[in-house]
N, C-alpha and C positions, 0 to 999 in steps of 0.2 A: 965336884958335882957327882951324883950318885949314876949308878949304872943303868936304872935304869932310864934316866932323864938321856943317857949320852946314847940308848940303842935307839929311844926315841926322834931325837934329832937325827940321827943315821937313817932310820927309816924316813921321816920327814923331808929330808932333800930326794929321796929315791921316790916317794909319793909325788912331787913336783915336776919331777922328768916324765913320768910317767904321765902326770896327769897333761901337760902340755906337749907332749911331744906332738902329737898329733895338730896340734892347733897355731894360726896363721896367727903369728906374735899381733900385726893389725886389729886384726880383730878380735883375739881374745881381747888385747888392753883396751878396745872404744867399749865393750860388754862390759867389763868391769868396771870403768869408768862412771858406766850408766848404772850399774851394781850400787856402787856406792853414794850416786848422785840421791837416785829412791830409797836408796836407805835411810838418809841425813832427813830428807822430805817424812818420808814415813815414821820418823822417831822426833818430827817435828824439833831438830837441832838446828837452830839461827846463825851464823858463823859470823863473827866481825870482821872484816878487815883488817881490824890492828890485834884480830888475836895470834898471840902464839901456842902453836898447838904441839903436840908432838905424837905421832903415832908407832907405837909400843907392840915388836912383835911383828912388824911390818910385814915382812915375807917379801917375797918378789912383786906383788902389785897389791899393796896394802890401801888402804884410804889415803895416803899420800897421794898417788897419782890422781885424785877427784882433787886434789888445795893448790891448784896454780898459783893461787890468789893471795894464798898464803903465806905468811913465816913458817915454815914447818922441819920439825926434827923427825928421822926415822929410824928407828932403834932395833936390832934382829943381830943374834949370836952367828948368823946363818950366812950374810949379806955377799962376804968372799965366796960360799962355794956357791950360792944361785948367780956371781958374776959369771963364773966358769961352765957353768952346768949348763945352766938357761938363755936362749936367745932372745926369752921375751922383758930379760931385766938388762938394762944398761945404765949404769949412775948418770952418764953424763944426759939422757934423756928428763934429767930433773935438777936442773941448776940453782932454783929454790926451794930445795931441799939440802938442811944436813944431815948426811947419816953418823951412824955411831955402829960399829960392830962390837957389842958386848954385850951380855945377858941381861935381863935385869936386876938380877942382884946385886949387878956388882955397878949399877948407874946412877949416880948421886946429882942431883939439882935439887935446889933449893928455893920453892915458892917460883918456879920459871915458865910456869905453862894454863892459860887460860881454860883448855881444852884440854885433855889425854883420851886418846882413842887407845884401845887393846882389844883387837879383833880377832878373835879364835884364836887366842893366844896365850891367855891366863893358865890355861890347864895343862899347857907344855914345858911350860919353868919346873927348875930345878927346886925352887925354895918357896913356895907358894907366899906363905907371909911373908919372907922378906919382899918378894916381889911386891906385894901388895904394897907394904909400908913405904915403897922407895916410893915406889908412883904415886901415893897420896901426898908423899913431902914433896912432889916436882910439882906440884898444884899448889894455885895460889890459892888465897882463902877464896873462897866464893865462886870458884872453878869447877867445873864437870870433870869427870872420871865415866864414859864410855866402855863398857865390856861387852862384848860378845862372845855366848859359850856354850857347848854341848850340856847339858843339865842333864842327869839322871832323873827319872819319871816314876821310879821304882825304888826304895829304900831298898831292897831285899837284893836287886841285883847290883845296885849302888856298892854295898859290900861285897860281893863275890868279884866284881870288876876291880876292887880293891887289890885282892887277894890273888887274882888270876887275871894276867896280863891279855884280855881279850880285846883291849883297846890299846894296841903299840905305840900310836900318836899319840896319847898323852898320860901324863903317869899320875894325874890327878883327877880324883872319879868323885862330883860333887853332884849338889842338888841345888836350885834356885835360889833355896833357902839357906842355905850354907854359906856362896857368896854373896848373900847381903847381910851376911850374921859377920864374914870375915869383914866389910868392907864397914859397917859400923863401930866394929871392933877400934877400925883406923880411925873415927871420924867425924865418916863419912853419914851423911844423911840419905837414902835409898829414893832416888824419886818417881823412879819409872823403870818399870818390870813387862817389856815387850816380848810375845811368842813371835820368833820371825818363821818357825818351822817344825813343825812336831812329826814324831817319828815313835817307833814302836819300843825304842829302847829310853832314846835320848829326846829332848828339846831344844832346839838352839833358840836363846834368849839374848835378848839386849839388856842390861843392867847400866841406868845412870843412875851416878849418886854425886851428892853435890859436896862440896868438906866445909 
C-alpha cells in the first residue's frame, strides 16, 4: 500500500475521534440510522428480503446499521482500531452482520452480492481499479453497485488536488465522469447519477450502476 493511502487512513481514524467525541453514541446512531433510511428512500432503492448485500468501506456506522432485515457483510481495513477508539461502534451491537477487516483489494467473492453499497469510501482505497474490479466480480449479474463520492466540480483544481495533498482523507481526486467512465470500464451500466450535496470545491454524488 502506498504512503500516501497509509497517512490517509491515519488521519481517517483521528477524523472519527474527533468528529464523535463530543456526541451521545444514542443518538448519533438513531440520526444516522434515519441518515441512511432517507437516503435508500431518496435514491428510490427497493431492498428484498432475501437479498444479500454487502456494505464496502463501512466505517463505524455504515449503511449496515439501517439492514436489520438483512443478510449483510461489512467490509473496512479500519474495523480493529474504530473497536478501540470509538464508543459508538461495538460488533456485538450487530449479530446480522459479518464483518471482514481487509481492504478492498485484497476481498475476493464471487458473483455473492445482490446489492454493494460503498459509501464515501471509493476514493480512500489504495488501488482504485482494483477496488473497483473486485466489487464488480462480488456482484451478481443483474446487481447494483451503490457509490457515494466527493466529485470534483472543477477540472483545473481536479489536477492540482492531484499534485498537492490538499485533501488528506482521500488520495483519489475524481470527477462524476471519471467514475462512471471507471465503472463502465468494469461492466457496469451507469443508471443513476444523484447530487446529494454541492459545495464550492467538491460534489457528493450517488452513482448506481447495474453489471
Amino acid at each position: 500500500m502506498n504512503l500516501r493511502w497509509r497517512i490517509a487512513q491515519a488521519a481517517e481514524v483521528q477524523w472519527w475521534r474527533r468528529y464523535l467525541r463530543k456526541q451521545d453514541p444514542v443518538v448519533y446512531l438513531h440520526n444516522k440510522r434515519t441518515y441512511w433510511q432517507q437516503l435508500l428512500r431518496r435514491l428510490e432503492l427497493r431492498l428484498s428480503p432475501n437479498d444479500h448485500i454487502l456494505d464496502a468501506g463501512c466505517g463505524p456506522a455504515g449503511i449496515f446499521i439501517a439492514l436489520p432485515e438483512h443478510q449483510v457483510d461489512a467490509l473496512d481495513p479500519l474495523l480493529e482500531h474504530y473497536m478501540h477508539a470509538l464508543s459508538h461502534f461495538n460488533l456485538a451491537d450487530y449479530a446480522y452482520v459479518r464483518f471482514w477487516v481487509m481492504p478492498l483489494e485484497t476481498f475476493t467473492r464471487s458473483d455473492a452480492y445482490h446489492i454493494i453499497f460503498c459509501m464515501n469510501a471509493i476514493n480512500h482505497v489504495a488501488d482504485l481499479q482494483r477496488s473497483l474490479h473486485n466489487l464488480v466480480a462480488a456482484l451478481r449479474p443483474g446487481g447494483r453497485l451503490v457509490l457515494t463520492v466527493d466529485v470534483h466540480r472543477y477540472a483545473i483544481l481536479k489536477g492540482i488536488f492531484r499534485y498537492i495533498p490538499g485533501d488528506i482523507l482521500h488520495p483519489h481526486q475524481h470527477g462524476a465522469a471519471d467514475y462512471c467512465a471507471f465503472l463502465e470500464a468494469q461492466g457496469c451500466r451507469v443508471t443513476q447519477i444523484t447530487t446529494l450535496k454541492s459545495g464550492r470545491i467538491f460534489d457528493y454524488v450517488a452513482i448506481v450502476a447495474l453489471k
